[in-house]
N, C-alpha and C positions, 0 to 999 in steps of 0.2 A: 486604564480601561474601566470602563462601566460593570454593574452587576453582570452576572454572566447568563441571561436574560435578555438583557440589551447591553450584549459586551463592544459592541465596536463604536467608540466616538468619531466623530467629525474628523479630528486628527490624525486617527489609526485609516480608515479611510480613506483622506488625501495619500495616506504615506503609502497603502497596497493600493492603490491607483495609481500614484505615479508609476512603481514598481511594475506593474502589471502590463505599462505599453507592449505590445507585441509578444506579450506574453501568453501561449494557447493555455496551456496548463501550468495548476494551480494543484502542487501539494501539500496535503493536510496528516500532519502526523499524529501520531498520540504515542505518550510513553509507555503504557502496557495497554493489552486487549481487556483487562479487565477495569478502566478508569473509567465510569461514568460521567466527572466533572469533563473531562477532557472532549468526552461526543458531546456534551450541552455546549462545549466551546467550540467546537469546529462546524457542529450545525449555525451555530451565529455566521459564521461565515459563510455556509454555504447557503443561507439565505441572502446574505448580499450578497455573492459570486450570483448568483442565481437572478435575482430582480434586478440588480443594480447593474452587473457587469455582462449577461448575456452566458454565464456558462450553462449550459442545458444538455450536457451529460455528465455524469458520475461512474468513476470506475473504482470499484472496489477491491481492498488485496482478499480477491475470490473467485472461485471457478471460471475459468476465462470460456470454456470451451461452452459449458454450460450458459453461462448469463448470454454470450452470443446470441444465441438461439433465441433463450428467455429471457425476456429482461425484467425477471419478476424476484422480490426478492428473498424467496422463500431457497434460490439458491445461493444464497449469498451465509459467511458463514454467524451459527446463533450467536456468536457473542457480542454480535451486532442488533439481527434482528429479533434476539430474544432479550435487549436489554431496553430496561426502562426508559434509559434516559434516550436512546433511540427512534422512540416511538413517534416523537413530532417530526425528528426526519424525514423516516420513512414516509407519514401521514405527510409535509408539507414536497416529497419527490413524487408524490402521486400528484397532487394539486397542480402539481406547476408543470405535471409532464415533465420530466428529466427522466434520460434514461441511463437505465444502471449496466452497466458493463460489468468486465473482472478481467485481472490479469494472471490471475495465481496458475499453476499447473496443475497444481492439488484436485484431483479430480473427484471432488467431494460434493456433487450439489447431485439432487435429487432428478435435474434434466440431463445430464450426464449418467448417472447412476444406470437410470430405463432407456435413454438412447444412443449412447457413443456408436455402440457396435453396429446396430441397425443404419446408423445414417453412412458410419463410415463403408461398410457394405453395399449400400444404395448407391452412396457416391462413387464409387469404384467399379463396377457394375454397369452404372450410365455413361461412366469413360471409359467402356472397356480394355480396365486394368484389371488384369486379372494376378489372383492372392489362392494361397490354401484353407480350406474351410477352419483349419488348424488355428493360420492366422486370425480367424475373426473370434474362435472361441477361445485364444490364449489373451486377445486383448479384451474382451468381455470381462473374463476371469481377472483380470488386474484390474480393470473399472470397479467390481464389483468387491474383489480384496483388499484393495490398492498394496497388492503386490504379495500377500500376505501367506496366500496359496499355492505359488509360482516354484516347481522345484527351476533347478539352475541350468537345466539344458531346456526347460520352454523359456527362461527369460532370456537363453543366449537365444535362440530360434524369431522368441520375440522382436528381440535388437536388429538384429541380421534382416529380418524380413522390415521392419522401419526404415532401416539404414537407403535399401534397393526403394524403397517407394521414394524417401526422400532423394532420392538421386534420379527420378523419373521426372522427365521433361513434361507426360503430359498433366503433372498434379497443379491444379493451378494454385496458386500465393495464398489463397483462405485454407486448401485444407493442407497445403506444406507450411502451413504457420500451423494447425491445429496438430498434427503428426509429429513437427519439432519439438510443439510441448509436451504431446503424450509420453513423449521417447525421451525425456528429461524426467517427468514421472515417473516412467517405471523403472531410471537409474537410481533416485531418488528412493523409491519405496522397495529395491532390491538389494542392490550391489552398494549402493553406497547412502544406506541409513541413515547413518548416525550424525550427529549433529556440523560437527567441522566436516565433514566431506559435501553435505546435504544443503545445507546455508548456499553456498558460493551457485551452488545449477540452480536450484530456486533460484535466488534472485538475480543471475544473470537470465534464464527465461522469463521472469517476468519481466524484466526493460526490456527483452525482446517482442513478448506479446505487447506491452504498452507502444512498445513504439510501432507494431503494427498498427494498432486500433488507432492513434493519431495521423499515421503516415495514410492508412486508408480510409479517411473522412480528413483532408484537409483543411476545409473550411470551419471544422466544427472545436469548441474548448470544451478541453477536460478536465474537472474536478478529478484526483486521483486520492482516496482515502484509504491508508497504510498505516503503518506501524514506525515512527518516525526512526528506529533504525532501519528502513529501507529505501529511505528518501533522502538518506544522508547526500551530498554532493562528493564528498571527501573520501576517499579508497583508504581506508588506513588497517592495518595488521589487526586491531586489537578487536574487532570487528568480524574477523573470520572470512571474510569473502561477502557480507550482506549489507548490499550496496546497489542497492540495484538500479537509484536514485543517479549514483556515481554512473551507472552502467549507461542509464538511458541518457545521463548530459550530453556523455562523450558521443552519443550518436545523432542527438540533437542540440547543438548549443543555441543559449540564450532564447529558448521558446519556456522554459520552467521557471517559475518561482516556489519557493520552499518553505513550508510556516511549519513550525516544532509545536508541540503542546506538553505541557509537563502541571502538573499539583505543588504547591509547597508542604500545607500541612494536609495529616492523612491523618483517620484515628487510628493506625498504629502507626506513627513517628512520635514521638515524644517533645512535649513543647523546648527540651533545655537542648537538643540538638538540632530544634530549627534556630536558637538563639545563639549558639554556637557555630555555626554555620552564615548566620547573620554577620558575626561579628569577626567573621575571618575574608582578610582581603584577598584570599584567593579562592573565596566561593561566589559565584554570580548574586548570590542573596543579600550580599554585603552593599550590593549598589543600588538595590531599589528599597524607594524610601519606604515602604513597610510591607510585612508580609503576607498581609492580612486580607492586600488587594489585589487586583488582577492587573499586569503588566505587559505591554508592548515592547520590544527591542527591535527597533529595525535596526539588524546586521550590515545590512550595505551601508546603509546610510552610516553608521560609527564609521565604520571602516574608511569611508571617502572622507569625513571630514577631519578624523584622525586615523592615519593609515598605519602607528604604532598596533592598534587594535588588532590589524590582521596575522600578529605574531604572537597573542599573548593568551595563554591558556587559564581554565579556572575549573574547580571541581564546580557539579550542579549537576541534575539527576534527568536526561532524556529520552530513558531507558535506553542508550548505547553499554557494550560492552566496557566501556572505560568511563568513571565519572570525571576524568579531569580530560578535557582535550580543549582544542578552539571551537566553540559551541557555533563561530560569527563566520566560521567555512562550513561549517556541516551546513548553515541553514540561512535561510534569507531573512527569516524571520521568528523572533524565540516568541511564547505565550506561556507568562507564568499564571496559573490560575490560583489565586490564595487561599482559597475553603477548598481542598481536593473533598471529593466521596466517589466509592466503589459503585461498579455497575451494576444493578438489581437486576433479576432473571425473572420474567414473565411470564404465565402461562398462555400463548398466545391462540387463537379463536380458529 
């Protein structure tokens, strides 16, 4: 591939264009929230998704309930929109009009924060469902803690009183998808915290929200930018349940394609263990001819033309829980970037 600037050749190109027949959505991973090289790389592409292929929405792993409403991206989360390398993004998704969605449950954006409780009120109100005032000031109070305040007999009152709405015939499909995620939230941020329990409901509600937002705009493709272990295709143990990638195939097949993003060198890796790492044939670095530059792997394509490939595992860092697996099932497409650097924080306007 080309500087990472004008990272996509003619080649890279043809090959996510073929891939891309019939495909609505187009995920864009990165190996930690904190990579900078990684958003200068996935912006290259979403500027061709964008001009070239007609995608003109973007769904971010961020407030779903929130960006609905808003589609602005001051609820989306800072280590996006307060990063440097960000900034042409955001600046070229205003230009082009693309609009920002989210799929996360995480009820953290600032149009959430000052409305959930009000609209959900409203909304309930104008369908005369009627709820206990109790109800609206227990789910305020988790908006506004996210969960933090909640002794254990308002979060069982909470559950219970979600449970009976969810189970109501007259809630129509927008706000029994926005209700199914709250009530994943405040599992989430109560009763089931900690990391191994909390992974698997996150990321099974977000393939669930995501697969609303495409099942309710048929017509339209979606850019999805995530954290490439949640875009994984592949369910595996080592992983914990955060799959959510896996989650949304199995209810969508064959509408996804899947691009990975990862750094080689970083300034704190050491040059004799990218060179070590190089010269070992069961590291993915050992097959591209230098490290220095930035690399394309289309996965399908090895795999059909040698179908030993789809058995054969290799350590290489994509920020999954395991550095050794089959890199060419987790993903459609691998992107090594050879100059990694970290994502700078802005003070923004």
């Amino acid at each position: 591939m080309d500087s990472i600037d004008n990272l996509l050749t003619d080649e890279v190109k043809n090959i996510v264009s073929e891939n891309l027949k019939k495909r609505r959505i187009v995920f864009l991973g990165e190996s930690a929230h904190h990579i900078g090289s990684d958003f200068l790389a996935k912006t290259e592409f979403v500027k061709y998704l964008v001009n070239e292929k007609g995608y003109k929405n973007i769904v971010f792993e961020s407030d779903f309930f929130g960006l609905y409403f808003d589609h602005k991206k001051y609820n989306i989360f800072p280590h996006w929109t307060r990063s440097e390398q960000c900034q042409d993004l955001f600046k070229f998704l205003e230009e082009n009009e693309v609009t920002i969605w989210g799929l996360d449950n995480h009820t953290h954006s600032y149009f959430t924060y000052h409305n959930f409780a009000t609209k959900l009120e409203d909304y309930l109100k104008q369908n005369n469902i009627s709820v206990s005032d109790k109800f609206i000031q227990l789910a305020d109070k988790s908006i506004k803690t996210r969960g933090d305040e909640l002794k254990k007999d308002e979060v069982e009152y909470l559950l219970s009183s979600l449970d009976l709405l969810l189970s109501n015939e007259n809630i129509n499909s927008v706000w029994h998808q926005f209700l199914e995620s709250f009530k994943s939230a405040v599992e989430i941020y109560t009763i089931h915290s900690s990391k191994k329990e909390g992974i698997p409901i996150r990321d099974k509600q977000m393939a669930k929200n995501l697969d609303f937002l495409v099942n309710e705009y048929p017509e339209e493709k979606f850019l999805v930018w995530v954290a490439n272990a949640h875009m994984s295709k592949v369910e595996k143990d080592f992983m914990e349940g955060q799959t959510m990638g896996y989650d949304f195939v199995e209810m969508n097949s064959n509408i996804s394609y899947h691009i990975a993003f990862t750094y080689i060198h970083m300034p704190w890796i050491k040059e004799r263990k990218i060179d070590k790492a190089q010269a070992n044939e069961n590291n993915l670095l050992h097959y591209l001819p230098n490290t220095k530059q930035n690399y394309f792997i289309d996965s399908n394509g090895l795999i059909k033309k040698k179908p030993e490939f789809s058995n054969k595992e290799y350590d290489s860092f994509f920020g999954l829980n395991s550095d050794t697996t089959n890199w060419f099932k987790h993903f459609d497409a691998l992107i090594f970037i050879g100059k990694g650097i970290r994502s700078n924080f802005i003070e923004l306007e």
